[in-house]
N, C-alpha and C positions, 0 to 999 in steps of 0.2 A: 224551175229548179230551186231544190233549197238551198240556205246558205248556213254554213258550220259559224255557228253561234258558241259561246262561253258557256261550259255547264251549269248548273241550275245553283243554289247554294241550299243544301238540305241539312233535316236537323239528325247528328249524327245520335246510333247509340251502340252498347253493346251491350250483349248477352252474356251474362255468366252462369254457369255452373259446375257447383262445388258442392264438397262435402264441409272441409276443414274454414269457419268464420273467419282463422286467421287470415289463413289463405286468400280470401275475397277481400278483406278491408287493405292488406299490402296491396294486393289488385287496384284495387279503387283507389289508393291514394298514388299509384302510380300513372292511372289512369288520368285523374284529378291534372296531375302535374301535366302531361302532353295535351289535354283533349281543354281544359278549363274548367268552370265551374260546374254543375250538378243542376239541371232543369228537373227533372225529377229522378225519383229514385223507387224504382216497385218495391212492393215488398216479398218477402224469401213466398218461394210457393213450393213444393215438395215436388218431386221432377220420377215421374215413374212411367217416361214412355217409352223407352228401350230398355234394355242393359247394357247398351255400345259402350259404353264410357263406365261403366264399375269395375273390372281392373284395374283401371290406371287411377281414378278417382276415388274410388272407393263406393260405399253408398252408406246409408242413402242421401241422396243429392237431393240438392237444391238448387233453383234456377231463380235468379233477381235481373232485371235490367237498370239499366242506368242511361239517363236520357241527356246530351252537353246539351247546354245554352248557345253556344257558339254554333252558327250553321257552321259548313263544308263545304266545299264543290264538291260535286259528282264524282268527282276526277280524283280526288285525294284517298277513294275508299281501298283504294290497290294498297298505298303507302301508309295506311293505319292497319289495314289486315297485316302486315310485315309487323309492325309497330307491336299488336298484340300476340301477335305469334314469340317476340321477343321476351315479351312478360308473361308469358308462359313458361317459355327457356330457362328464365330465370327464378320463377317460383317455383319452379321443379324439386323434384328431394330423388335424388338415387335412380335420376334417368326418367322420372313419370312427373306427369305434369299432376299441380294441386289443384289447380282452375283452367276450364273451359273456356275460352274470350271468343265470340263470335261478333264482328263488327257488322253493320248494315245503316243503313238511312230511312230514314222516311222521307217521302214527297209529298206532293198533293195526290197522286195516282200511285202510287205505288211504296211498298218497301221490299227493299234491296237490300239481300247477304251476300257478302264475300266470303270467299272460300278457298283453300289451297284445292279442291275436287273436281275434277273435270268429270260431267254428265251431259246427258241430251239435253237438257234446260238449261243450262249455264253456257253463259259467252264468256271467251277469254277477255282479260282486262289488258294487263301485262304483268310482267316480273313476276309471272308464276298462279298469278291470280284469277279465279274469275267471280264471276257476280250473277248473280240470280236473284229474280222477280219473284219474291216470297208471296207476296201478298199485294190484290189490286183493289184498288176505290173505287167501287161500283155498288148503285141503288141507297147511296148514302153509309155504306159501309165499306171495312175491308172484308176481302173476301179470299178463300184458299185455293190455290192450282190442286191438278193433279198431285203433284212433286212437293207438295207442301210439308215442311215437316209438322208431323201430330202435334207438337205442344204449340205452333205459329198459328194450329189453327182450330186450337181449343177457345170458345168462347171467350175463357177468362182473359184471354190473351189480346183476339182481338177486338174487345172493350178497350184494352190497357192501347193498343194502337191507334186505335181511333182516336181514344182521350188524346196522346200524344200529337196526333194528326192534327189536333184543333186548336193548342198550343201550340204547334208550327207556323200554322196559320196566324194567328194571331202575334208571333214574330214578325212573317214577312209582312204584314199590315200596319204594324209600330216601323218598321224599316222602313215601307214607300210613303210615311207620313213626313 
C-alpha cells in the first residue's frame, strides 16, 4: 500500500494573452508581486489558433509566458488559478477582460494547467478548479495529448518547455546540494 506523501514543489508559470502591452506589463507586475521574481520571460509570439478569445480581447494577440523562480507545491495551483482569475477581474475595462492568465506547473513528467472547465481529461482539484495533464516527458522530450491545446503543442512551444524543464531541474539540484 502507498503512503500519501507531501506534494512535489514545482516551477510555477503562467500563460498570457493579449492584445493591449499595457495590459500584460500591469499583469506581470501584479504577478511579480504574488508569485516573486521572473526565471525567465518568453518572448511575445503572435497567437492565431483559434478565434475563441477575440471578442473579448481583441486581436491580434499575443501569447508570452512567464516562468517564477520560486517552486510551488502541487497543491497551491487551485489557489493561484483563483489568484489570476482575480487579475483578470480587475484589468477588465467595461465587463471584458484585457489579458488571458492561464496558470500551470512544470514537473519532471509533466506540465499541468488549471482551469475553471470541466472536460473528460481534467480532474477536479477543489473550489471550482481542475487541472490537466498538458503535456508528458517522454523519449527526452515533452510530448502532446489528444486534448492538447494547438499552440502547448506547436514546436516552438515545446522547445520553450523543455528549456524550462531543465532550469527546474537544475533548481531542485542546487536545492538537494
Amino acid at each position: 500500500m502507498g503512503k500519501p506523501s507531501q506534494p512535489k514543489k514545482v516551477l510555477l508559470f503562467v500563460g498570457t494573452l493579449f492584445k493591449d502591452e499595457e495590459a500584460y506589463y500591469k499583469a506581470r507586475n501584479i504577478l511579480i508581486e504574488k508569485f516573486g521574481e521572473i526565471l525567465l520571460e518568453s518572448a511575445k509570439k503572435d497567437w492565431n489558433y483559434s478565434q475563441y478569445y477575440n471578442a473579448e480581447l481583441g486581436s491580434p494577440l499575443v501569447r508570452r509566458f512567464i516562468f517564477f523562480r520560486n517552486l510551488i507545491s502541487e497543491a497551491e495551483i487551485a489557489q493561484i488559478k483563483l489568484q489570476t482569475n482575480q487579475i483578470e477581474e480587475t484589468l477588465s475595462i467595461n465587463g471584458k477582460r484585457t489579458i488571458n492568465l492561464d496558470p500551470g506547473y512544470i514537473g519532471l513528467a509533466k506540465v499541468v494547467l488549471a482551469t475553471t472547465k470541466d472536460y473528460s481529461h481534467r480532474i477536479y482539484i477543489k473550489d471550482g478548479i481542475y487541472a490537466e495533464v498538458t503535456l508528458i516527458f517522454k523519449d527526452k522530450s515533452f510530448q502532446p495529448h489528444i486534448n492538447t491545446y494547438r499552440d502547448y503543442a506547436d514546436d516552438y512551444y515545446i522547445k520553450l518547455f523543455n528549456l524550462m524543464r531543465t532550469a527546474y531541474k537544475d533548481i531542485l539540484n542546487k536545492k538537494m546540494i
